[in-house]
C-alpha positions in Angstrom: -26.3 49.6 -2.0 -24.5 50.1 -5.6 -24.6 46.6 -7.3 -21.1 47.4 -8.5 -20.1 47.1 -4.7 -21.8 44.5 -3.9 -20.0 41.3 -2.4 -19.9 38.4 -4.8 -21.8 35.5 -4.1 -19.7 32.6 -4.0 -22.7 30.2 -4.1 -23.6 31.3 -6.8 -20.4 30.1 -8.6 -20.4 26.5 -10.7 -19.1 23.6 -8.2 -15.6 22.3 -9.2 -12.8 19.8 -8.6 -9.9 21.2 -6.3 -7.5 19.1 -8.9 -7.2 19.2 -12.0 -9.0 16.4 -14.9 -6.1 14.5 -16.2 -8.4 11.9 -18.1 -7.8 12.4 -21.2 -3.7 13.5 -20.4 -0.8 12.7 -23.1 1.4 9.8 -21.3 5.1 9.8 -21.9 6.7 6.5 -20.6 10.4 6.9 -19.4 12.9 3.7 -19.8 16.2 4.0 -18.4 18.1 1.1 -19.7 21.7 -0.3 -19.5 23.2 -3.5 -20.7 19.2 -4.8 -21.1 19.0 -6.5 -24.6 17.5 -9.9 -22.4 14.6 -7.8 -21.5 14.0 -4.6 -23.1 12.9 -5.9 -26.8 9.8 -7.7 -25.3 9.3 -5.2 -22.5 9.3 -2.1 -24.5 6.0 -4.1 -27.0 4.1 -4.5 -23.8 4.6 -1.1 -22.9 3.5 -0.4 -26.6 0.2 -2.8 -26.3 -0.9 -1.3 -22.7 -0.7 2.5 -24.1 -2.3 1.6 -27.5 -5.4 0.5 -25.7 -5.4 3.8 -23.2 -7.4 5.9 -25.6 -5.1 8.8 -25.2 -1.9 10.2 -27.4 1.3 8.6 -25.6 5.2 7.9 -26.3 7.9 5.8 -25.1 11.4 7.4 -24.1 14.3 5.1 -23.9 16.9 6.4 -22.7 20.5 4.0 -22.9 23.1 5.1 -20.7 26.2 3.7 -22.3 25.4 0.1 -23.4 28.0 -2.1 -24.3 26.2 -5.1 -25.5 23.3 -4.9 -28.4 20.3 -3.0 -26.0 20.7 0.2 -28.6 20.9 -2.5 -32.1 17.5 -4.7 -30.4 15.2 -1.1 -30.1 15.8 0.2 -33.4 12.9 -1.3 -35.5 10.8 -0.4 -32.3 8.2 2.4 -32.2 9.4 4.3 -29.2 12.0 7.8 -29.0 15.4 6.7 -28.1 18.2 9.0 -26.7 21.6 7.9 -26.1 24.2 8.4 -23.9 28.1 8.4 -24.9 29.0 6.6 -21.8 27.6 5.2 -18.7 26.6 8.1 -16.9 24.1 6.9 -14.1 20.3 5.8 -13.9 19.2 9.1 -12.1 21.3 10.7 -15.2 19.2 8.3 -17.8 15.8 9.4 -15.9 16.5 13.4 -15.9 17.8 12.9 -19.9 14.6 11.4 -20.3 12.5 13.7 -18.7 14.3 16.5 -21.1 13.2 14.8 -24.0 9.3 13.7 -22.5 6.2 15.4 -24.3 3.9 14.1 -22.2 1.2 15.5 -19.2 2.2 12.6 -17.5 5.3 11.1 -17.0 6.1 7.2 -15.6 8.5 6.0 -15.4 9.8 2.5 -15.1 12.9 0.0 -15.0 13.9 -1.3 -18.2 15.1 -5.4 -16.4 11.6 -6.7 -16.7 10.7 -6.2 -13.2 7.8 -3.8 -13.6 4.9 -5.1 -15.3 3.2 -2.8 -18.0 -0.3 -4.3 -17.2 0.3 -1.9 -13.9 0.3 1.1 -16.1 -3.3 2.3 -16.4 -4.0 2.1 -12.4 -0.8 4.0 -11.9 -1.8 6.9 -13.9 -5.6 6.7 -13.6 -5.3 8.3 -10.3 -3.0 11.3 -11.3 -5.1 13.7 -11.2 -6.3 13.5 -7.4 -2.7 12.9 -6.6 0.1 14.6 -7.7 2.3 11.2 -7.8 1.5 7.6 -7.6 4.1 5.3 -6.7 4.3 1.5 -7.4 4.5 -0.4 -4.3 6.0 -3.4 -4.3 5.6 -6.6 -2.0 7.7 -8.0 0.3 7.6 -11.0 -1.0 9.5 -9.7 -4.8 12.7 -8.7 -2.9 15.1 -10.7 -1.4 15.7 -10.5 2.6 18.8 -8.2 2.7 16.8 -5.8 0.6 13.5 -5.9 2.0 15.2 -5.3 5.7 17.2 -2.4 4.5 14.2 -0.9 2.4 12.0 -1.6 5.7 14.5 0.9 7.5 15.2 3.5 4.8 11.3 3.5 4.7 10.5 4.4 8.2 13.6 6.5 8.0 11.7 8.7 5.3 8.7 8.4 7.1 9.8 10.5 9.7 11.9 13.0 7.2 8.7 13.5 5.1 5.8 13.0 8.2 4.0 10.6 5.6 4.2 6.7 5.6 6.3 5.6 3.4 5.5 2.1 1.7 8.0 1.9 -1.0 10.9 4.5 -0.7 12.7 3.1 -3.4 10.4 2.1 -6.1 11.1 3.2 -9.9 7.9 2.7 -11.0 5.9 6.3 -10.8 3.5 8.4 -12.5 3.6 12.0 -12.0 2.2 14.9 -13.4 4.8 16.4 -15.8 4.4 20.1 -14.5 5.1 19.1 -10.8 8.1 16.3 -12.6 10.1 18.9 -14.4 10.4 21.7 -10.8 12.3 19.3 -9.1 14.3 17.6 -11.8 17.4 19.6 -11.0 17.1 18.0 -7.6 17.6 14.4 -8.9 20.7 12.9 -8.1 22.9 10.9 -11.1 22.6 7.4 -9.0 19.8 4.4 -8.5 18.9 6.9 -5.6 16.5 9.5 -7.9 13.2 7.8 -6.6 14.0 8.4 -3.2 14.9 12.2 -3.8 12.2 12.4 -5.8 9.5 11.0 -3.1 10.8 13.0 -0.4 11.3 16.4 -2.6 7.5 16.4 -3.6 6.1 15.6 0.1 8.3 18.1 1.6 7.2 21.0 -1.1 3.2 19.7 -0.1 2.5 17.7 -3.1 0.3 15.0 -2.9 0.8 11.1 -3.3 -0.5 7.8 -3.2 1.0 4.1 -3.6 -0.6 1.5 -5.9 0.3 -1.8 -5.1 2.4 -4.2 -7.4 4.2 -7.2 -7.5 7.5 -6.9 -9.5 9.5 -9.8 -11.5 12.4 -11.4 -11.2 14.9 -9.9 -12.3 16.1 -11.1 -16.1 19.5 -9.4 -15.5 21.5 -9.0 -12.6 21.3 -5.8 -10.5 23.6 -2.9 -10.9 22.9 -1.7 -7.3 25.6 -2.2 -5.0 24.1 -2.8 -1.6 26.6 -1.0 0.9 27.9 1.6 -1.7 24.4 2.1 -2.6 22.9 2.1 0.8 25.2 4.4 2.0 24.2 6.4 -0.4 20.3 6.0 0.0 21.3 7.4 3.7 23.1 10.5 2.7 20.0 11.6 -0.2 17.5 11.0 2.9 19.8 13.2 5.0 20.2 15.7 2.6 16.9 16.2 1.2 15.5 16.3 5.1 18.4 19.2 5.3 17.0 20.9 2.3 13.1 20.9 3.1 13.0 20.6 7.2 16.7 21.0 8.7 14.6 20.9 12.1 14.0 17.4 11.6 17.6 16.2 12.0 19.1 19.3 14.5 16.9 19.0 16.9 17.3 15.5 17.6 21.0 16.2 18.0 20.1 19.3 19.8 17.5 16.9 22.7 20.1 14.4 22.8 22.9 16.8 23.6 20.7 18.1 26.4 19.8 14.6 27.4 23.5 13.4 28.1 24.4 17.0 29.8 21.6 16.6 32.3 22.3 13.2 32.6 26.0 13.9 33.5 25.0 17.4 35.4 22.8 15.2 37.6 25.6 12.2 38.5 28.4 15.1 39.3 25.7 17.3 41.2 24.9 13.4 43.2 28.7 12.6 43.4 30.6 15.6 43.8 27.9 18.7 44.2 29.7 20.4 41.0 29.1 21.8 37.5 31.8 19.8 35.7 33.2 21.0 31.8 31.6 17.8 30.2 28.0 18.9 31.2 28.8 22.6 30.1 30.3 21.4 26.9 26.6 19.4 26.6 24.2 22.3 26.7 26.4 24.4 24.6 26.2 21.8 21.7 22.7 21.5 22.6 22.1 24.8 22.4 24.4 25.2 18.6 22.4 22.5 17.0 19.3 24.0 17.8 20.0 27.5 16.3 21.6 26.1 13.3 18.3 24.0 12.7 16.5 27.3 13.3 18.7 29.2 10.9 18.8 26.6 8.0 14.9 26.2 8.6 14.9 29.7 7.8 17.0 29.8 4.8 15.0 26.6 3.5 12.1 28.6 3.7 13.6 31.6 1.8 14.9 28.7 -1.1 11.3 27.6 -1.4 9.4 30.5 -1.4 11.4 31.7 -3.9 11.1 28.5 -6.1 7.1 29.3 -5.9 7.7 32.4 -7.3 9.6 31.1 -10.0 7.7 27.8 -10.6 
């Protein structure tokens, strides 16, 4: 047989990772603040003294979003990239603009109220690399009891969405590769709500993720999240995103249930009255609906991310 023709040998190729070395990665470090002057002065040097000691080339990206007390005057003699917004625009808003601006491999990001503890840093984005994202997860115990029930519910709520345990929907305290970061950033919503678009986004397009655990600070301001307003919110991004990536995954629960409550009512008239009434009719019908709409918009999700492959 003519060597040109011959098969390759694929044992005879050099052994290699299936992800990509990201040891000696650039680190950009993402601050959203707003009205934080109590915290962000001695935050931001932590942040400073954890990177310094990394071994690798890294920045800081502050981004204020319309402070009206002295968080832009306190960062100035800093050593960190600010950008500022004109007015208060939004966190998710603050993130994106900061994600512009970001240099780095990989990107974390992080609250600028003292919460997150810089120390975390290095286990965060040791493990990007194998992962894709790696997401702080925080303990019960550093959340109130309102917050940790709602979390507990938006969590298991994603869960299903994404088919992945969630631990920390929520969290704003993530390392992610930059490349992966920057094809979804058009997806990120203007609101406290970016890290649960974000989480759900990347497990829905296949990407890989992992969550560290952390124990997060009291607070040294008081929150700007708004827990009805907010949740509400929180509820719509999940619904949406789920609609984006796997429409099947809320229509055909409306489509069984619809089914459900028309057999249900088919089989008390058949017992009662031996008849087909409208209600039962009207039943399958809307059963029937929901299911082809979640198999047409399953379709067109498909088409929408094949085509961002292409173009990725």
């Amino acid at each position: 047989m003519d060597a040109a023709l011959a098969k390759p040998s694929f044992q005879d190729e050099p052994r290699r990772l299936f992800y990509d070395d990201y040891r000696g990665a650039s680190v950009s470090v993402i601050v959203p603040v707003h009205n934080e002057q109590d915290a962000i002065v001695d935050l931001v040097q932590r942040i400073i003294l954890v990177l310094k000691g990394l071994g690798r080339p890294w920045e800081v990206v502050i981004v204020d979003d319309g402070s009206t007390d002295q968080t832009l005057k306190s960062i100035e003699p800093l050593e960190v990239k600010v950008i500022a917004h004109p007015y208060n625009i939004g966190n998710g808003a603050a993130v994106k603009t900061g994600i512009r601006h970001a240099c780095g491999e990989i990107i974390l990001m992080m609250d600028g109220d003292g919460q997150h503890d810089p120390s975390d840093i290095p286990r965060l984005i040791e493990q990007i690399g194998p992962f894709d994202m790696v997401v702080g997860a925080r303990s019960n115990g550093s959340q109130n009891t309102h917050r940790m029930v709602a979390n507990h519910f938006y969590n298991l709520f994603a869960s299903y969405v994404a088919h992945f345990f969630i631990r920390d929907l929520t969290s704003g305290f993530r390392a992610i590769k930059a490349s992966v970061l920057k094809r979804f950033t058009y997806l990120l919503p203007n609101t406290f709500s970016y890290p649960t678009t974000l989480t759900l986004s990347l497990l829905r397009a296949g990407y890989s993720l992992c969550y560290e655990p952390i124990v997060a600070a009291e607070r040294k301001s008081r929150s700007k999240i708004k827990p009805i307003r907010d949740g509400v919110r929180f509820l719509l991004i999940i619904f949406k995103i789920a609609t984006f990536f796997s429409p099947l995954k809320i229509f055909l629960p409306f489509s069984l249930l619809f089914l459900a409550l028309g057999a249900s009512n088919y089989a008390y008239t058949y017992y009662t009255t031996h008849r087909l009434t409208n209600m039962s009719v009207l039943c399958f019908i809307a059963s029937f609906l929901f299911f082809l709409l979640g198999l047409i918009s399953e379709q067109i999700a498909q088409l929408r991310f094949d085509r961002s492959e292409e173009h990725g």
